[in-house]
Wavefront OBJ file of the C-alpha trace (Angstrom):
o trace
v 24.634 -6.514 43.267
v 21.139 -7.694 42.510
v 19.721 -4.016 42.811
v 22.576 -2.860 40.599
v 21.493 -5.202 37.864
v 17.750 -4.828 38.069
v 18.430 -0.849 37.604
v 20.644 -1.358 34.726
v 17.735 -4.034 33.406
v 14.828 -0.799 33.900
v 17.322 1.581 32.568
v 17.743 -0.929 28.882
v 13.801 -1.382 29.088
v 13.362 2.302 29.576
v 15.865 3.114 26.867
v 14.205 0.464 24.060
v 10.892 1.633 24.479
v 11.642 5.448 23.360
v 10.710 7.245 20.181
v 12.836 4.257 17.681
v 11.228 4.942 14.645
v 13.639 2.932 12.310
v 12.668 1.568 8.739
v 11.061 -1.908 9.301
v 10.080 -4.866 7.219
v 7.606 -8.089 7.130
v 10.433 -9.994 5.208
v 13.403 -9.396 3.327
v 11.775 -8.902 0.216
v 8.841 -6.996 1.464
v 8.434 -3.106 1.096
v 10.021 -0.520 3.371
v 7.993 0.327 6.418
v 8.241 4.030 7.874
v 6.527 7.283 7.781
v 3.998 7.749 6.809
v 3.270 4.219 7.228
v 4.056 2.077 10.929
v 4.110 -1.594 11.732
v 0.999 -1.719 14.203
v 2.382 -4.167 16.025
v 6.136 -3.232 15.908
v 6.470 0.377 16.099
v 4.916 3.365 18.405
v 1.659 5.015 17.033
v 3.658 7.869 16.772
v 6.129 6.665 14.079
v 2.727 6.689 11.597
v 0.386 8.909 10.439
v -3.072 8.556 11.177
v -4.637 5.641 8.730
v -0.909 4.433 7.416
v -1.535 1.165 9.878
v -0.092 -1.778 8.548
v 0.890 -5.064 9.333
v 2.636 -8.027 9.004
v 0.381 -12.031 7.860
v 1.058 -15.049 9.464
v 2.952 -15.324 5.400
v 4.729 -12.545 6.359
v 3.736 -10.352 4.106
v 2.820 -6.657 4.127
v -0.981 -5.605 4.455
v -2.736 -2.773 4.202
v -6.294 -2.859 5.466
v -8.932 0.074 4.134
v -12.108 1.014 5.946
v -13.875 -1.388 4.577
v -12.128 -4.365 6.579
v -10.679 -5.497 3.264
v -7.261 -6.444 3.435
v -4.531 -6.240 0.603
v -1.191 -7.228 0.218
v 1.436 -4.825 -0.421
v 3.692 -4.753 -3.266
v 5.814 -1.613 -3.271
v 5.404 1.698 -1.688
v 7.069 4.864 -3.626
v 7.633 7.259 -0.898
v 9.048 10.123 -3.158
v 5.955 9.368 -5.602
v 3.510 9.171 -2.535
v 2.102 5.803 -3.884
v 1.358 2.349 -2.781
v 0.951 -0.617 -4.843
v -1.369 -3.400 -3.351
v -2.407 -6.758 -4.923
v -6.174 -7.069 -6.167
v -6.908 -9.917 -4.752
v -9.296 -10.630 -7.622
v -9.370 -14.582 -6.873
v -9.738 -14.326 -3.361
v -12.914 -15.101 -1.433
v -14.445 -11.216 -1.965
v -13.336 -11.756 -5.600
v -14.718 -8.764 -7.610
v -15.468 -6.085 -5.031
v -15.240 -2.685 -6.138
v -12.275 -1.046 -3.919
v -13.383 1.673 -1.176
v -11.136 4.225 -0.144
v -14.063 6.123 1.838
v -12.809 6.994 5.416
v -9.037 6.510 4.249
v -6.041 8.665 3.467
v -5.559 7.275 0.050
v -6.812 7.736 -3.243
v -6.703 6.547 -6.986
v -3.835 7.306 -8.645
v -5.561 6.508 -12.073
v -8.897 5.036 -12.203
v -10.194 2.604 -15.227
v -13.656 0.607 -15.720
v -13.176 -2.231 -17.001
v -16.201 -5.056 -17.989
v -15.991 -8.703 -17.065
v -17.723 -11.241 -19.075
v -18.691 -14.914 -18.764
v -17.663 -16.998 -21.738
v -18.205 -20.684 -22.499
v -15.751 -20.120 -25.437
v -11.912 -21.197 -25.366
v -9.646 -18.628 -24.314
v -8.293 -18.366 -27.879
v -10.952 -17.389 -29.487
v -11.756 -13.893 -27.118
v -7.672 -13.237 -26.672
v -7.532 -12.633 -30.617
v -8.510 -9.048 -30.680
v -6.791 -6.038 -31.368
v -7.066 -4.818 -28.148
v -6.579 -6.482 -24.601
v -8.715 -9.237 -23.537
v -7.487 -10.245 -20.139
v -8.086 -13.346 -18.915
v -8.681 -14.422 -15.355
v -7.960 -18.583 -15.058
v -8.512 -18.171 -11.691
v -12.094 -17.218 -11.867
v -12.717 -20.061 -14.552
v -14.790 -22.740 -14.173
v -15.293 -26.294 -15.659
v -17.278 -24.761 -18.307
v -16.784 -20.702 -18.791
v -13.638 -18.288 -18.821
v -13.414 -15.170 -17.710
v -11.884 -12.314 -18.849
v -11.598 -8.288 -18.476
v -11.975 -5.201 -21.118
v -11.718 -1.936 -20.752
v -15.293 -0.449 -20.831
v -14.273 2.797 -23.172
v -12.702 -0.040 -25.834
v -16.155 -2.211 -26.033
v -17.177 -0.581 -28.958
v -13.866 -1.869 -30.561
v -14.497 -5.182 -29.920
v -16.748 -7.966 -31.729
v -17.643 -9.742 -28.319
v -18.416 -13.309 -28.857
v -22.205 -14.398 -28.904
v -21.175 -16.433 -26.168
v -19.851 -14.243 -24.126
v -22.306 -12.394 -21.419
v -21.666 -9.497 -19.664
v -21.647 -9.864 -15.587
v -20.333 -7.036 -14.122
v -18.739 -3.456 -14.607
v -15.829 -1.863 -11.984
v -13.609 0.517 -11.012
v -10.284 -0.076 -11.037
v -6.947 1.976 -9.629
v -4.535 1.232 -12.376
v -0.712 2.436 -12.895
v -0.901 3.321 -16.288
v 0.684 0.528 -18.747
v 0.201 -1.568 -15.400
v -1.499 -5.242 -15.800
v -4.962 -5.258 -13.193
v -4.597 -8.714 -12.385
v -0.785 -8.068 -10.972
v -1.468 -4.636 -8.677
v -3.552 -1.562 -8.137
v -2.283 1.214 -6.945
v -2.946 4.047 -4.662
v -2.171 7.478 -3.818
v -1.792 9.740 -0.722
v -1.282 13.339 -0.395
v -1.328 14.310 3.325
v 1.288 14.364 4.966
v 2.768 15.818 1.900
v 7.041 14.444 2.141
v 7.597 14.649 -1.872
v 9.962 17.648 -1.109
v 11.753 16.039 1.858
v 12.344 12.764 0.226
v 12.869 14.823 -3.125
v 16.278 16.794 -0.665
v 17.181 13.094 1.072
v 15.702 13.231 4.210
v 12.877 11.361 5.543
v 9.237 12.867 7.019
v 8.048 12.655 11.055
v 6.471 14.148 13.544
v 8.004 16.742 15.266
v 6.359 16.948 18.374
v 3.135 15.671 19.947
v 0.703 17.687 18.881
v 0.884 16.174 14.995
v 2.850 18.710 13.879
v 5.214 16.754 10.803
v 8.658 18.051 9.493
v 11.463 16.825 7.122
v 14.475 14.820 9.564
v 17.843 13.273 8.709
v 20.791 15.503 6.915
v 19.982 16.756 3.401
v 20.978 16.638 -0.147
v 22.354 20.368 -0.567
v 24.426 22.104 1.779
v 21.634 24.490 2.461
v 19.629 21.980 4.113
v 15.546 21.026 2.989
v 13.423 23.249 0.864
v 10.995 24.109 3.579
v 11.794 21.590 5.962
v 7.720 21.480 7.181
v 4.645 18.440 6.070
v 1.332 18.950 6.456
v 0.132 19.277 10.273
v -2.715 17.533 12.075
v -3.308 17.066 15.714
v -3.497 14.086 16.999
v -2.181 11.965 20.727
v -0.272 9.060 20.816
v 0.601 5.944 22.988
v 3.621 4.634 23.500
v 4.248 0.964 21.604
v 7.629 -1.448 22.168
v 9.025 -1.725 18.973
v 10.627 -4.466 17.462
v 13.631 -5.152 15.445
v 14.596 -6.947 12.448
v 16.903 -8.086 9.842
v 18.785 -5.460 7.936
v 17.531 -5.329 3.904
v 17.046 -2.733 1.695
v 14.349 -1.886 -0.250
v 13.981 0.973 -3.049
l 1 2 3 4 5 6 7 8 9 10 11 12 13 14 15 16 17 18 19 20 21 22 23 24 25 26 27 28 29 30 31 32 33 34 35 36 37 38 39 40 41 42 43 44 45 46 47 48 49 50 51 52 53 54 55 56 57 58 59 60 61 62 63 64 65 66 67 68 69 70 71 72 73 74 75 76 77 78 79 80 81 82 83 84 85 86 87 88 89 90 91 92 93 94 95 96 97 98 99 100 101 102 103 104 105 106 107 108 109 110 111 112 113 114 115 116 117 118 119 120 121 122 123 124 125 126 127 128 129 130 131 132 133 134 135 136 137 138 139 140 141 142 143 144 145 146 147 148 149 150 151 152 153 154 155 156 157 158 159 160 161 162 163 164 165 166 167 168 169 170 171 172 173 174 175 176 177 178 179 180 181 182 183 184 185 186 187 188 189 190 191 192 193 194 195 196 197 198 199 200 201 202 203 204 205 206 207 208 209 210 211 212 213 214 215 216 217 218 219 220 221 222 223 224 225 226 227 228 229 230 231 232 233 234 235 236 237 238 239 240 241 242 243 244 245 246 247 248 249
Protein backbone atom coordinates (compact mmCIF):
# COMPACT_ATOMS: atom_id res chain seq x y z
CA UNK A 1 0.00 0.00 0.00
CA UNK A 2 2.83 2.33 0.86
CA UNK A 3 4.55 1.70 -2.64
CA UNK A 4 1.17 2.26 -4.27
CA UNK A 5 0.93 5.69 -2.75
CA UNK A 6 4.48 6.88 -3.14
CA UNK A 7 4.00 6.03 -7.09
CA UNK A 8 0.82 7.84 -7.30
CA UNK A 9 2.77 10.82 -5.13
CA UNK A 10 5.90 10.71 -8.19
CA UNK A 11 3.29 10.32 -10.77
CA UNK A 12 1.28 14.05 -9.31
CA UNK A 13 4.95 15.52 -8.90
CA UNK A 14 5.85 14.34 -12.34
CA UNK A 15 2.57 15.56 -13.78
CA UNK A 16 2.80 19.36 -11.99
CA UNK A 17 6.11 19.99 -13.09
CA UNK A 18 5.30 19.74 -17.04
CA UNK A 19 5.09 22.47 -19.63
CA UNK A 20 1.93 24.60 -17.35
CA UNK A 21 2.30 27.75 -18.84
CA UNK A 22 -0.98 29.37 -17.46
CA UNK A 23 -1.57 33.25 -17.10
CA UNK A 24 -0.16 34.25 -13.63
CA UNK A 25 -0.30 37.22 -11.35
CA UNK A 26 1.68 39.07 -8.32
CA UNK A 27 -1.82 40.14 -6.92
CA UNK A 28 -5.22 40.49 -7.92
CA UNK A 29 -4.87 43.76 -9.25
CA UNK A 30 -1.54 43.33 -10.83
CA UNK A 31 -0.99 42.85 -14.68
CA UNK A 32 -1.36 39.57 -16.55
CA UNK A 33 1.74 37.45 -16.62
CA UNK A 34 2.38 35.14 -19.80
CA UNK A 35 4.19 35.08 -23.00
CA UNK A 36 6.18 36.82 -23.76
CA UNK A 37 6.72 37.61 -20.27
CA UNK A 38 7.24 34.56 -17.21
CA UNK A 39 7.19 34.74 -13.46
CA UNK A 40 10.99 33.80 -12.76
CA UNK A 41 10.22 32.26 -9.89
CA UNK A 42 6.80 30.66 -10.74
CA UNK A 43 6.86 29.46 -14.17
CA UNK A 44 9.42 27.28 -16.48
CA UNK A 45 12.03 29.36 -18.51
CA UNK A 46 10.32 28.10 -21.28
CA UNK A 47 6.92 29.81 -20.77
CA UNK A 48 9.10 33.34 -21.52
CA UNK A 49 10.99 34.73 -24.02
CA UNK A 50 14.43 35.52 -23.56
CA UNK A 51 14.69 39.02 -21.42
CA UNK A 52 10.65 39.03 -20.52
CA UNK A 53 11.90 37.91 -16.73
CA UNK A 54 9.82 39.25 -14.21
CA UNK A 55 8.95 38.99 -10.81
CA UNK A 56 6.97 39.34 -8.00
CA UNK A 57 8.28 42.23 -4.49
CA UNK A 58 8.02 41.30 -1.14
CA UNK A 59 4.70 44.23 -1.89
CA UNK A 60 3.66 41.99 -4.28
CA UNK A 61 3.89 43.83 -7.01
CA UNK A 62 5.05 43.25 -10.59
CA UNK A 63 8.76 44.18 -11.61
CA UNK A 64 10.51 44.39 -14.45
CA UNK A 65 14.26 44.68 -14.11
CA UNK A 66 16.42 46.16 -17.35
CA UNK A 67 20.11 45.57 -17.85
CA UNK A 68 21.01 48.07 -15.93
CA UNK A 69 19.93 46.35 -12.50
CA UNK A 70 17.23 49.01 -12.24
CA UNK A 71 14.07 47.75 -11.21
CA UNK A 72 10.49 49.14 -12.08
CA UNK A 73 7.19 48.42 -11.15
CA UNK A 74 4.73 47.36 -13.58
CA UNK A 75 1.57 48.98 -14.34
CA UNK A 76 -0.13 47.37 -17.33
CA UNK A 77 1.13 45.30 -20.12
CA UNK A 78 -0.88 45.58 -23.64
CA UNK A 79 -0.16 42.34 -25.23
CA UNK A 80 -2.09 43.08 -28.55
CA UNK A 81 -0.25 46.64 -28.53
CA UNK A 82 3.16 44.93 -27.59
CA UNK A 83 3.66 47.52 -24.73
CA UNK A 84 4.49 47.69 -21.12
CA UNK A 85 3.83 50.42 -18.81
CA UNK A 86 6.30 50.70 -15.79
CA UNK A 87 6.38 53.33 -12.98
CA UNK A 88 9.34 55.99 -13.09
CA UNK A 89 10.32 55.73 -9.99
CA UNK A 90 11.36 59.39 -10.10
CA UNK A 91 11.39 59.74 -6.10
CA UNK A 92 13.10 56.71 -5.43
CA UNK A 93 16.69 56.43 -4.25
CA UNK A 94 18.22 56.54 -8.18
CA UNK A 95 15.76 59.46 -8.58
CA UNK A 96 16.51 61.03 -12.02
CA UNK A 97 18.41 58.37 -13.95
CA UNK A 98 18.05 58.42 -17.52
CA UNK A 99 16.31 54.88 -18.45
CA UNK A 100 18.61 52.21 -20.38
CA UNK A 101 17.15 49.78 -22.52
CA UNK A 102 20.75 48.70 -23.90
CA UNK A 103 21.04 44.82 -23.78
CA UNK A 104 17.09 44.50 -23.53
CA UNK A 105 14.21 43.48 -25.75
CA UNK A 106 12.34 46.66 -25.29
CA UNK A 107 12.27 49.96 -26.62
CA UNK A 108 10.64 53.53 -26.45
CA UNK A 109 7.42 53.68 -27.56
CA UNK A 110 7.63 57.59 -27.72
CA UNK A 111 10.53 59.38 -26.41
CA UNK A 112 10.36 63.18 -24.88
CA UNK A 113 13.19 65.46 -23.16
CA UNK A 114 12.03 67.12 -20.75
CA UNK A 115 14.20 69.88 -18.35
CA UNK A 116 14.06 69.89 -14.59
CA UNK A 117 14.67 72.98 -12.70
CA UNK A 118 15.38 74.00 -9.10
CA UNK A 119 13.12 76.75 -7.84
CA UNK A 120 13.02 78.56 -4.50
CA UNK A 121 9.69 80.06 -5.75
CA UNK A 122 6.09 78.76 -4.61
CA UNK A 123 4.62 76.30 -6.76
CA UNK A 124 2.03 78.86 -7.92
CA UNK A 125 3.94 81.09 -9.34
CA UNK A 126 5.88 78.43 -12.11
CA UNK A 127 2.35 76.27 -12.54
CA UNK A 128 0.76 79.56 -14.15
CA UNK A 129 1.93 79.11 -17.65
CA UNK A 130 0.33 78.29 -20.69
CA UNK A 131 1.92 75.24 -21.03
CA UNK A 132 2.69 72.33 -18.49
CA UNK A 133 4.84 72.91 -15.60
CA UNK A 134 4.93 69.67 -13.71
CA UNK A 135 5.69 69.59 -10.41
CA UNK A 136 7.52 66.94 -8.45
CA UNK A 137 6.63 67.43 -4.35
CA UNK A 138 8.46 64.56 -3.88
CA UNK A 139 11.76 65.88 -4.92
CA UNK A 140 11.07 69.21 -2.90
CA UNK A 141 12.90 70.36 -0.26
CA UNK A 142 12.51 72.76 2.77
CA UNK A 143 13.44 75.50 0.56
CA UNK A 144 13.14 74.72 -3.48
CA UNK A 145 10.43 72.91 -5.74
CA UNK A 146 10.91 71.07 -8.46
CA UNK A 147 9.30 70.76 -11.48
CA UNK A 148 9.51 69.32 -15.26
CA UNK A 149 9.10 71.04 -18.93
CA UNK A 150 9.27 69.80 -21.98
CA UNK A 151 12.65 70.90 -23.52
CA UNK A 152 11.08 71.76 -27.24
CA UNK A 153 8.38 74.21 -25.16
CA UNK A 154 11.31 76.28 -23.20
CA UNK A 155 11.26 78.87 -25.56
CA UNK A 156 7.49 79.31 -24.66
CA UNK A 157 8.04 79.81 -21.31
CA UNK A 158 9.19 82.99 -19.15
CA UNK A 159 11.18 80.76 -16.56
CA UNK A 160 11.39 82.43 -13.28
CA UNK A 161 14.77 84.23 -12.33
CA UNK A 162 14.70 81.91 -9.62
CA UNK A 163 14.44 79.04 -11.17
CA UNK A 164 17.89 77.14 -12.31
CA UNK A 165 18.22 74.61 -14.63
CA UNK A 166 19.73 71.09 -13.21
CA UNK A 167 19.32 68.57 -15.52
CA UNK A 168 17.96 67.48 -19.07
CA UNK A 169 16.42 63.62 -19.85
CA UNK A 170 14.95 61.30 -21.85
CA UNK A 171 11.83 60.17 -21.20
CA UNK A 172 9.47 57.10 -22.74
CA UNK A 173 6.14 58.78 -22.69
CA UNK A 174 2.52 57.44 -23.90
CA UNK A 175 1.47 60.30 -25.64
CA UNK A 176 -1.17 62.55 -23.56
CA UNK A 177 0.39 60.30 -20.67
CA UNK A 178 1.50 62.23 -17.27
CA UNK A 179 5.68 61.28 -16.65
CA UNK A 180 5.37 61.29 -13.09
CA UNK A 181 2.46 58.38 -13.26
CA UNK A 182 4.25 55.76 -15.99
CA UNK A 183 6.63 55.33 -18.86
CA UNK A 184 6.15 53.09 -21.20
CA UNK A 185 7.86 50.62 -23.35
CA UNK A 186 7.76 48.71 -26.42
CA UNK A 187 8.78 45.26 -27.79
CA UNK A 188 8.73 43.87 -31.16
CA UNK A 189 10.28 40.35 -31.13
CA UNK A 190 8.51 37.86 -30.69
CA UNK A 191 6.09 39.64 -32.86
CA UNK A 192 2.14 38.09 -31.38
CA UNK A 193 0.11 41.38 -32.61
CA UNK A 194 -1.53 39.03 -35.25
CA UNK A 195 -2.17 36.10 -32.88
CA UNK A 196 -3.61 38.13 -30.14
CA UNK A 197 -5.21 40.38 -32.99
CA UNK A 198 -7.24 36.37 -34.17
CA UNK A 199 -7.71 35.40 -30.12
CA UNK A 200 -5.13 33.17 -29.47
CA UNK A 201 -2.18 33.56 -27.38
CA UNK A 202 1.86 33.30 -28.53
CA UNK A 203 4.49 30.25 -27.30
CA UNK A 204 7.02 28.29 -28.12
CA UNK A 205 6.48 25.52 -30.14
CA UNK A 206 9.20 23.36 -29.56
CA UNK A 207 12.66 23.54 -27.99
CA UNK A 208 14.66 24.94 -30.27
CA UNK A 209 12.88 28.69 -29.82
CA UNK A 210 10.85 28.27 -32.52
CA UNK A 211 7.34 30.56 -31.38
CA UNK A 212 3.77 30.05 -32.90
CA UNK A 213 0.18 31.35 -32.27
CA UNK A 214 -1.82 28.51 -29.63
CA UNK A 215 -5.37 28.34 -28.29
CA UNK A 216 -8.59 28.22 -30.84
CA UNK A 217 -9.09 31.33 -32.99
CA UNK A 218 -11.37 34.12 -33.78
CA UNK A 219 -12.49 33.02 -37.46
CA UNK A 220 -13.36 29.70 -38.47
CA UNK A 221 -10.33 29.59 -40.66
CA UNK A 222 -8.06 29.54 -37.85
CA UNK A 223 -4.81 32.37 -37.31
CA UNK A 224 -3.49 34.53 -40.06
CA UNK A 225 -0.15 32.86 -40.24
CA UNK A 226 -0.18 31.06 -37.17
CA UNK A 227 4.03 31.61 -36.83
CA UNK A 228 6.18 34.55 -34.26
CA UNK A 229 9.42 35.38 -34.73
CA UNK A 230 12.01 32.39 -34.07
CA UNK A 231 15.18 32.34 -31.98
CA UNK A 232 17.08 29.47 -30.59
CA UNK A 233 17.50 29.15 -27.38
CA UNK A 234 17.55 25.86 -24.33
CA UNK A 235 15.59 25.76 -21.46
CA UNK A 236 15.36 24.27 -17.87
CA UNK A 237 12.67 22.96 -16.40
CA UNK A 238 11.06 25.31 -13.34
CA UNK A 239 7.97 24.08 -10.79
CA UNK A 240 5.44 26.44 -11.33
CA UNK A 241 3.16 27.83 -9.04
CA UNK A 242 -0.43 28.61 -8.84
CA UNK A 243 -2.62 31.34 -7.87
CA UNK A 244 -5.83 33.03 -7.40
CA UNK A 245 -8.08 33.32 -10.39
CA UNK A 246 -8.46 37.35 -11.60
CA UNK A 247 -8.65 38.85 -14.69
CA UNK A 248 -6.84 41.42 -16.08
CA UNK A 249 -7.34 43.33 -19.58
Amino acid sequence: MTETVLVLVKEAQSISSTDDCSPMFCSPTGPQVRFPFRLVDRQLSKCGFPGFDLSCNKKNQTVLKLATNRSYVVKHISYGSQMIDIEPNFCGPEKLTVTTLTNTPFDFSISDDYTFYNCSTHMSEFTSQSVPMLPFPCLRSANHSVFALKTLWIPLVDIPASCKEFRTISIPVRKYGDIRKELTLMWFRPFCKSCEEDGKTCGFKSDDGETSCIGSSKSANGSRNGQCSNTPMHFSMLQPAKRAKQSVG
